[in-house]
C-alpha positions, 0 to 999 in steps of 0.5 A: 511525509514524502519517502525519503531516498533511503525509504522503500518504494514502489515494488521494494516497499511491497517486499517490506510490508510483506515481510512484517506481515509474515513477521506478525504471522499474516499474509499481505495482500499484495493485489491492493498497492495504494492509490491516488487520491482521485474520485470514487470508485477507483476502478472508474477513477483511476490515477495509478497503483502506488506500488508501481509508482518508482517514484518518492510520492508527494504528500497529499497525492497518494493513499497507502492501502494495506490489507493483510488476511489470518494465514487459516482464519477467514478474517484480515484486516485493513489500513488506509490513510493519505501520505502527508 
């Protein structure tokens, strides 16, 4: 689905995510924002962060990644999927 106008993107869709963490008592990470699709591994690869992306993605180019962590306990959780 591409955002549309009234979606949060880029930084503002970080500020959401993280607050609905925090609303279900986890931290987000903010270090992981998404990326382009593009060949493995992204650090050699790299098309760009979708967090800094201020931009409405187009569907089938960008890969949400969201990674949140228990505020005590040494274990989190992790969420990765195209944006279609």
């Amino acid at each position: 689905m591409t955002a549309q106008p009234k979606e949060a993107v880029g930084a503002a869709y970080s500020i959401d995510a993280m607050r609905y963490a925090q609303a279900m008592g986890w931290r987000l990470n903010l270090d992981i924002k998404g990326h382009r699709v593009s060949d493995f591994p992204h650090a050699i690869h790299r098309g760009g962060d979708l967090g800094d992306f201020e931009h409405y993605p187009n569907a089938g180019l960008w890969i949400l990644e969201i990674q949140v962590a228990h505020p005590s306990k040494p274990y989190g959780a992790f969420y990765e999927d195209l944006l279609a």
